[in-house]
C-alpha positions as a Markdown table, in Angstrom:
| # | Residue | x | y | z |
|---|---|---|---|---|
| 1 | Unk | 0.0 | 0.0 | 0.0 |
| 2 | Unk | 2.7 | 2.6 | 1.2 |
| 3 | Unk | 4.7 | 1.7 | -1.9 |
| 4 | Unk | 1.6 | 2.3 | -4.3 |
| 5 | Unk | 0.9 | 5.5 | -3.1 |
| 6 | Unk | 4.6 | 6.5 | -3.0 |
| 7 | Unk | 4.9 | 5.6 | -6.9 |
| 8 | Unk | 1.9 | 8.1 | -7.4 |
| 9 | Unk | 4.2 | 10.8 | -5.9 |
| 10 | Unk | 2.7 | 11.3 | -2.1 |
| 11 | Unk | 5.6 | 11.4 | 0.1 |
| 12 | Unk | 3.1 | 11.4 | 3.3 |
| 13 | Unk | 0.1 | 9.1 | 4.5 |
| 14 | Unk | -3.0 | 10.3 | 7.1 |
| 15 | Unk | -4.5 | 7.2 | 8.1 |
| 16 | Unk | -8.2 | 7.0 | 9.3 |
| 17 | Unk | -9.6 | 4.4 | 11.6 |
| 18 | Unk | -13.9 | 4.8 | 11.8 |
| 19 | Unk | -16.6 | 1.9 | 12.0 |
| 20 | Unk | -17.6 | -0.5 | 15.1 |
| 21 | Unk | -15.3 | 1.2 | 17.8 |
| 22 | Unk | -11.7 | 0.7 | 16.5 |
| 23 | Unk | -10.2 | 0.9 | 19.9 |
| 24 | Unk | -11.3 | -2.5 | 21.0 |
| 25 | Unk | -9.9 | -4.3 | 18.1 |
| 26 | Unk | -7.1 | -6.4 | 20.0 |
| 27 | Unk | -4.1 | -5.6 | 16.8 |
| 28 | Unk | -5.0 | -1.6 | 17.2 |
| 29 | Unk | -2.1 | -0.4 | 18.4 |
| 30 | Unk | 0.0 | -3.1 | 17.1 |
| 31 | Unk | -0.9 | -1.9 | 13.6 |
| 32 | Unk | -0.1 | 1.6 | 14.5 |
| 33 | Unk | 3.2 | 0.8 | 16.0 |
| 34 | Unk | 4.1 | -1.1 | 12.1 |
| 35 | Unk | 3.1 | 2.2 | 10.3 |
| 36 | Unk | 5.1 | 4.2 | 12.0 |
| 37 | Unk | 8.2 | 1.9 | 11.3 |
| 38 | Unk | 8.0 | 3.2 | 7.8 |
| 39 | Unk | 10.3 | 6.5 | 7.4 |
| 40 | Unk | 7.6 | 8.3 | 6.1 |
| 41 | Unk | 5.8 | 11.4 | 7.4 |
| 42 | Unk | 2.3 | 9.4 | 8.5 |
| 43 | Unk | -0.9 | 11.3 | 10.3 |
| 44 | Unk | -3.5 | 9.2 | 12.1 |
| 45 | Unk | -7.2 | 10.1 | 12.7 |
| 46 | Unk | -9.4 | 8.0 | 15.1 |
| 47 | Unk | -13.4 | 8.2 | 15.6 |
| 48 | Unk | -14.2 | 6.8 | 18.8 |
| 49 | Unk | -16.9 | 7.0 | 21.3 |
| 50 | Unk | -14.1 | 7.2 | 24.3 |
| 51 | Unk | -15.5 | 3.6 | 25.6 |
| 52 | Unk | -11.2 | 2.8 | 26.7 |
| 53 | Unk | -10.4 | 4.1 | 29.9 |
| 54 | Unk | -8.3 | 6.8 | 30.9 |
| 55 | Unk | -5.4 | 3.7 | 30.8 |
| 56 | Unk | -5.9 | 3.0 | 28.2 |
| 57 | Unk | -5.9 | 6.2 | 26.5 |
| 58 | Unk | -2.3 | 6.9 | 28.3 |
| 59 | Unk | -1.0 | 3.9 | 26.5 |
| 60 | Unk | -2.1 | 5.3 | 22.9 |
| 61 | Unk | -0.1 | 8.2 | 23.8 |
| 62 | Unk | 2.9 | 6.5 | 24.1 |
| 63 | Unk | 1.9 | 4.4 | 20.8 |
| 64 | Unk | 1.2 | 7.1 | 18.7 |
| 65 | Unk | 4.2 | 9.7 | 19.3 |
| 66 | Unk | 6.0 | 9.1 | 16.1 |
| 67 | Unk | 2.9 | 10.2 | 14.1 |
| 68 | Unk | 3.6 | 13.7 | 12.7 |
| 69 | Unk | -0.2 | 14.7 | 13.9 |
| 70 | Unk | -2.7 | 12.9 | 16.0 |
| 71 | Unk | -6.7 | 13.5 | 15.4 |
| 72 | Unk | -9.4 | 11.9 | 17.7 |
| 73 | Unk | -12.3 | 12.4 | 16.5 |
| 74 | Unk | -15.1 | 11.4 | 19.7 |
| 75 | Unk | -18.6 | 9.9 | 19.4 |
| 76 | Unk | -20.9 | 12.0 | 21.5 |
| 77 | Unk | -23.7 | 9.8 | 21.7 |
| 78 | Unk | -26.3 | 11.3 | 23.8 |
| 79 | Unk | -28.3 | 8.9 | 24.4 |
| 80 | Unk | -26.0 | 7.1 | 26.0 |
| 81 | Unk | -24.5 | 9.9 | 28.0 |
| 82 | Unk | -27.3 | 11.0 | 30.0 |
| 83 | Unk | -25.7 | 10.8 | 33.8 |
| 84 | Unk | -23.3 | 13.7 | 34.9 |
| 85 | Unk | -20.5 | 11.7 | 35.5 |
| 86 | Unk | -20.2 | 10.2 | 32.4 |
| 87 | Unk | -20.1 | 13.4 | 30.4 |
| 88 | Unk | -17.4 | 14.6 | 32.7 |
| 89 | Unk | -15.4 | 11.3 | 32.4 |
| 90 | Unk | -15.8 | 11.8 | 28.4 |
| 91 | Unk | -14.3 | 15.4 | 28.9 |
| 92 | Unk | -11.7 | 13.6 | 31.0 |
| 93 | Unk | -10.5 | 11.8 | 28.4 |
| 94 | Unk | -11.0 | 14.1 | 25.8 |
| 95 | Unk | -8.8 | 17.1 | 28.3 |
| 96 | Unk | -6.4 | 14.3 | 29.2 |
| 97 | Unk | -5.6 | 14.1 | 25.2 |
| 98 | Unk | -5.5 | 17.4 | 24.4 |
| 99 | Unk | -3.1 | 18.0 | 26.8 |
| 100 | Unk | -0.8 | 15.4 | 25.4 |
| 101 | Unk | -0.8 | 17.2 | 22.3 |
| 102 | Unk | -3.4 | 15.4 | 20.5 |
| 103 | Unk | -5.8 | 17.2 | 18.2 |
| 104 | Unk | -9.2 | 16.1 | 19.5 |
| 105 | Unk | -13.0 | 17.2 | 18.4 |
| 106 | Unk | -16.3 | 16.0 | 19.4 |
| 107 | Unk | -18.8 | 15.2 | 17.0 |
| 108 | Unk | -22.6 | 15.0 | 17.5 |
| 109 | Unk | -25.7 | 14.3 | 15.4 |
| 110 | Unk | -28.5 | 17.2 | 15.8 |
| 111 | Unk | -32.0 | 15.6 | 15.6 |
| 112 | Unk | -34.5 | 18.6 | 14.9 |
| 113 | Unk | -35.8 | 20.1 | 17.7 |
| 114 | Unk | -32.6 | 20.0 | 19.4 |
| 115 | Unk | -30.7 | 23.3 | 18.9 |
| 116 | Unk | -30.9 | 24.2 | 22.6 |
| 117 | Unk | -29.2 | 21.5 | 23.5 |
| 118 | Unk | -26.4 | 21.5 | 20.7 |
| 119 | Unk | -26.1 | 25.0 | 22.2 |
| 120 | Unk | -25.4 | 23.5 | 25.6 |
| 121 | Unk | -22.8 | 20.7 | 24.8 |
| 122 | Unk | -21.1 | 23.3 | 22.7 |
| 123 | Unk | -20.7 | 25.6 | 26.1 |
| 124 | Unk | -19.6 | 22.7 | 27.8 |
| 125 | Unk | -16.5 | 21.9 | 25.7 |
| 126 | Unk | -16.3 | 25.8 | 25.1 |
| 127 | Unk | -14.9 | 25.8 | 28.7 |
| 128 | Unk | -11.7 | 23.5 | 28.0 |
| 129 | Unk | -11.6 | 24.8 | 24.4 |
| 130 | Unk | -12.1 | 21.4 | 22.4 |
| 131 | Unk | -14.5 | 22.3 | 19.2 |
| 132 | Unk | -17.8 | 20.4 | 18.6 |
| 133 | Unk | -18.7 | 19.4 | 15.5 |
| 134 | Unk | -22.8 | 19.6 | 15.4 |
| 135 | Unk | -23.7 | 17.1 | 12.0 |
| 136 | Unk | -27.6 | 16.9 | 10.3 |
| 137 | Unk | -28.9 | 13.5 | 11.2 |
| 138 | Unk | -28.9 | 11.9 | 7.3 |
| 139 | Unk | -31.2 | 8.9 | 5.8 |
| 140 | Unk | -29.8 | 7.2 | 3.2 |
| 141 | Unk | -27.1 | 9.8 | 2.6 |
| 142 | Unk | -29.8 | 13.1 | 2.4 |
| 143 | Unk | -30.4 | 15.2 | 5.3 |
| 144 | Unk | -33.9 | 13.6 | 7.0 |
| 145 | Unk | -36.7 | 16.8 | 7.0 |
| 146 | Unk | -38.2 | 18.6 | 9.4 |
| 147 | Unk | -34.8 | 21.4 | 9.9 |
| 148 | Unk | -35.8 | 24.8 | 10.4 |
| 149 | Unk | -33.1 | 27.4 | 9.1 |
| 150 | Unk | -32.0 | 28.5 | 12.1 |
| 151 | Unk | -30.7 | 24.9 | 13.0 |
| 152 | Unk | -29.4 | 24.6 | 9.8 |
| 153 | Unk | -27.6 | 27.4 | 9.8 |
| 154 | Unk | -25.9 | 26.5 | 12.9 |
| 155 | Unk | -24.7 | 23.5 | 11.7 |
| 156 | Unk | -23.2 | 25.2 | 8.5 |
| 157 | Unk | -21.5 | 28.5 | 10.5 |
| 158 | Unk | -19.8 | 26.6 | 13.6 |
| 159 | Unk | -16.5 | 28.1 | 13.5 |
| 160 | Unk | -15.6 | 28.3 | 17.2 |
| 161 | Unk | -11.6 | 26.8 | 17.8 |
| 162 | Unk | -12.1 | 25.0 | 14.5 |
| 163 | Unk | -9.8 | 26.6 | 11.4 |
| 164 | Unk | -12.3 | 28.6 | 8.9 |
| 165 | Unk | -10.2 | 27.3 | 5.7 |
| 166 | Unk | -10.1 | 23.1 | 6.1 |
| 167 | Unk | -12.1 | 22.9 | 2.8 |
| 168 | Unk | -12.1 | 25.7 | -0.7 |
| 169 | Unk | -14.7 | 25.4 | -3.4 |
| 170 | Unk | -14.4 | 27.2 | -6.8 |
| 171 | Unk | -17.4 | 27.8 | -8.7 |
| 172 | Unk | -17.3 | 28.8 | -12.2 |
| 173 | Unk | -17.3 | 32.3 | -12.3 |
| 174 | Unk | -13.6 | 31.9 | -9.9 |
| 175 | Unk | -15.3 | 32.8 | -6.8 |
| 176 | Unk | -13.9 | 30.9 | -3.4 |
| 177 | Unk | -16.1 | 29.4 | -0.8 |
| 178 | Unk | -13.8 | 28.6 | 2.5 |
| 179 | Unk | -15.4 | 25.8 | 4.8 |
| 180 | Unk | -14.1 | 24.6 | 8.3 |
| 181 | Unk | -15.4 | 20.8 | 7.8 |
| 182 | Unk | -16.8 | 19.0 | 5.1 |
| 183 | Unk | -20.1 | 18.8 | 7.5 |
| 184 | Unk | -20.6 | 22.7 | 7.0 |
| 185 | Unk | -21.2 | 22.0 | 3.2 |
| 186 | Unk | -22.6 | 18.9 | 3.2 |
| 187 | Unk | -25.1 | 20.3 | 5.4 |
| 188 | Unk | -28.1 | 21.0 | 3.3 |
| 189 | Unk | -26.5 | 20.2 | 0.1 |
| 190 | Unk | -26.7 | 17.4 | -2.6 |
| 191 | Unk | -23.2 | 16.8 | -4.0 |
| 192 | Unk | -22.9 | 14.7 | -7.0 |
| 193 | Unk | -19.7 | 14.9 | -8.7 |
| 194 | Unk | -20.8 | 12.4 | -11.4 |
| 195 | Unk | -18.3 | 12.9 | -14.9 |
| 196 | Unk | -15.9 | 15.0 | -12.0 |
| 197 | Unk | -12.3 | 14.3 | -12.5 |
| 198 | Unk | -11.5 | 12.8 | -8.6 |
| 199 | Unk | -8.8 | 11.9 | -6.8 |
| 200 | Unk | -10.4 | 9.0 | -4.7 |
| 201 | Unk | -8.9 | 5.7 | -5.7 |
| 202 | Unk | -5.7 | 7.8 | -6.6 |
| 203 | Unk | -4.6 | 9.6 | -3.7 |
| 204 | Unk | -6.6 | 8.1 | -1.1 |
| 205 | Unk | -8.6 | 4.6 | -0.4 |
| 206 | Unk | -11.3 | 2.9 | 2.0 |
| 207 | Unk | -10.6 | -0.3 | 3.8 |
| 208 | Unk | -14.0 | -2.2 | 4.8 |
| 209 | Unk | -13.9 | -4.5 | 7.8 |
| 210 | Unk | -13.9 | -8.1 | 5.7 |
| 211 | Unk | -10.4 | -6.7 | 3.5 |
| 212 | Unk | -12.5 | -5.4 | 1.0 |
| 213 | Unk | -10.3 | -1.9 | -0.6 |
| 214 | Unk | -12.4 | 0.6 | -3.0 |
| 215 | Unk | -11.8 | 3.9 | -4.4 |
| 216 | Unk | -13.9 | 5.2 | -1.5 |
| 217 | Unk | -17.1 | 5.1 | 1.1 |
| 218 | Unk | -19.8 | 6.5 | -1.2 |
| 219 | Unk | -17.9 | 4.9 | -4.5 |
| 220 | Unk | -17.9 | 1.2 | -3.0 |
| 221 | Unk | -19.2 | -0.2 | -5.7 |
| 222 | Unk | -15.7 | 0.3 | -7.6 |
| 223 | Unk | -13.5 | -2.0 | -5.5 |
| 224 | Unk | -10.2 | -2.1 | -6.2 |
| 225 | Unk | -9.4 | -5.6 | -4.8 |
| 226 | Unk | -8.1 | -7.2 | -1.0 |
| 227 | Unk | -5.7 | -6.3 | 1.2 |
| 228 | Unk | -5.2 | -10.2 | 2.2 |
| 229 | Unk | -5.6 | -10.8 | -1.6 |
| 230 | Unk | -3.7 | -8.3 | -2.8 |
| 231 | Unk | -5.0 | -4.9 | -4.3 |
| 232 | Unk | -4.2 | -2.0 | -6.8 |
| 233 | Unk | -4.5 | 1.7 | -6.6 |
| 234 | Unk | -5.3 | 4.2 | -9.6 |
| 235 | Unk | -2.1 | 5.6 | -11.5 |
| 236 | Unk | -3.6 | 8.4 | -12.4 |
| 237 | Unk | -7.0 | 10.7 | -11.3 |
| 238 | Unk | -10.0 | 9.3 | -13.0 |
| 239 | Unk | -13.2 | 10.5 | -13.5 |
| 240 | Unk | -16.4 | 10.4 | -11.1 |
| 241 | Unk | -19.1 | 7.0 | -12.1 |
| 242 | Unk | -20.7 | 7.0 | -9.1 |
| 243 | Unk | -24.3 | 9.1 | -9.7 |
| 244 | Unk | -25.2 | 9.2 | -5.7 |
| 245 | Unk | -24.6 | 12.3 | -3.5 |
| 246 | Unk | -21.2 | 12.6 | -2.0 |
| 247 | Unk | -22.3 | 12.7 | 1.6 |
| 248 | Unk | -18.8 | 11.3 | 3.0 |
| 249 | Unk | -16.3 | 13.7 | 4.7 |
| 250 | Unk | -13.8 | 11.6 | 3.8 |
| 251 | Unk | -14.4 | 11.2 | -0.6 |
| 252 | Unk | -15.5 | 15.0 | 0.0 |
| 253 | Unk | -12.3 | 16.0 | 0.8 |
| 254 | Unk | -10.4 | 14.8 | -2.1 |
| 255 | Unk | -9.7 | 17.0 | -4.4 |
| 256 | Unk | -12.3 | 17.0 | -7.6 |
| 257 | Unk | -12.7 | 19.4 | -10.7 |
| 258 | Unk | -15.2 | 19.6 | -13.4 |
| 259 | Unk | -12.5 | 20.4 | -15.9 |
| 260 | Unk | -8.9 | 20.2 | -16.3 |
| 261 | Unk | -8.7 | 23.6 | -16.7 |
| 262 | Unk | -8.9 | 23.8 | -12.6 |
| 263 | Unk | -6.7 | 20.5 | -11.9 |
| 264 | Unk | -6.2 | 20.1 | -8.2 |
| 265 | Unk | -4.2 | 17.2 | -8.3 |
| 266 | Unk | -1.2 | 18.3 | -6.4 |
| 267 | Unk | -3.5 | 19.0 | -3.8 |
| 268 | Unk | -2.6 | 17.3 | -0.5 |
| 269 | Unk | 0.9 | 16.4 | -1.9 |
């Protein structure tokens, strides 16, 4: 894998560990310790719900140090987080890791009807300066109805400690739209690069849980073969043949142009 994508020219790899809760799979941080035996500049990004405890966390520290940036990325599930002492335990953690110079974030789902609330968990975090990501509860990759504007506009506008230029959009008359996640415009939005020059499958992959490797989460249907089989990356960007919204963070991100007139490839390079 690491040779393929060094042949396309990428002399750095961010890997992203989502699905299940990774943190329990017994080879986790045996896997991580292996990737960052490789002299190559390597990034990690975990989505967890923060189930490990605090021991646990302190030992995926330690793991992680050689990675040039750490990202964790944690589950607020509110649902499950209903008694005071687990939300301060989840801050815990989340504190504890920030601390240790790890980038961390929470992300929740807003159901409608719950603005006030999103509101309060954000002043909660606000107080130890760790960013909440509020995300639109989708259905089959659409945002499900019943949003007012005023929810949807805090979902597309959160800014707070988060970077206001993680994402750029060009339209065609040249003008430049910054984003701070790929939520804010994916939010409300129905992206279909269909016939779009992309660099998923090029410069990035998505590894399911049975081995399975495709060009990405929303493109699964082009698979790209096995990791235990063996597997084979694009060697150059091709186009878009997957006519479904683009409702992952992770293809959205990828660079993608209409025409070659605006090639991004050496985007992310």
């Amino acid at each position: 894998m690491i040779n393929q994508f060094k042949k396309n020219g990428f002399d750095a790899i961010g890997w992203g560990w989502a699905g299940g809760e990774v943190t329990f799979n017994p080879h986790f941080l045996t896997i991580l310790d292996e990737i960052q035996s490789y002299k190559m500049k390597m990034t990690t990004n975990l989505v967890t719900n923060l189930s490990q405890s605090l021991k646990w966390w302190k030992i995926f520290v330690e793991n992680t140090k050689k990675f040039k940036k750490v990202r964790v990325n944690a589950s607020w599930h509110k649902e499950y987080l209903k008694e005071e002492n687990k939300k301060l335990l989840f801050k815990e953690k989340l504190v504890f890791l920030k601390d240790n110079n790890i980038s961390t974030v929470v992300n929740c789902v807003m159901l409608p009807g719950e603005l006030e609330e999103m509101k309060k968990l954000t002043d909660f975090f606000d107080k130890v300066q760790i960013p909440v990501m509020i995300k639109a509860c989708r259905d089959g990759g659409k945002v499900i109805k019943g949003y007012t504007k005023e929810e949807f506009d805090y979902v597309q506008k959160q800014i707070k400690h988060k970077n206001p230029k993680v994402m750029l959009t060009i339209d065609d008359d040249n003008n430049e739209y910054y984003y701070s996640s790929a939520e804010q415009l994916i939010a409300g939005s129905n992206l279909n690069f269909l016939g779009w020059q992309c660099t998923a499958g090029y410069q990035s992959i998505t590894i399911s849980e049975n081995g399975t490797v495709t060009r990405g989460s929303v493109c699964k249907p082009q698979i790209l073969g096995n990791i235990k089989t063996g597997f084979k990356i694009f060697d150059k960007v091709e186009k878009c043949i997957t006519n479904w919204n683009c409702h992952c963070g992770s293809d959205l991100k990828m660079p993608k142009w209409r025409s070659d007139e605006y090639n991004m490839s050496e985007v992310g390079r």
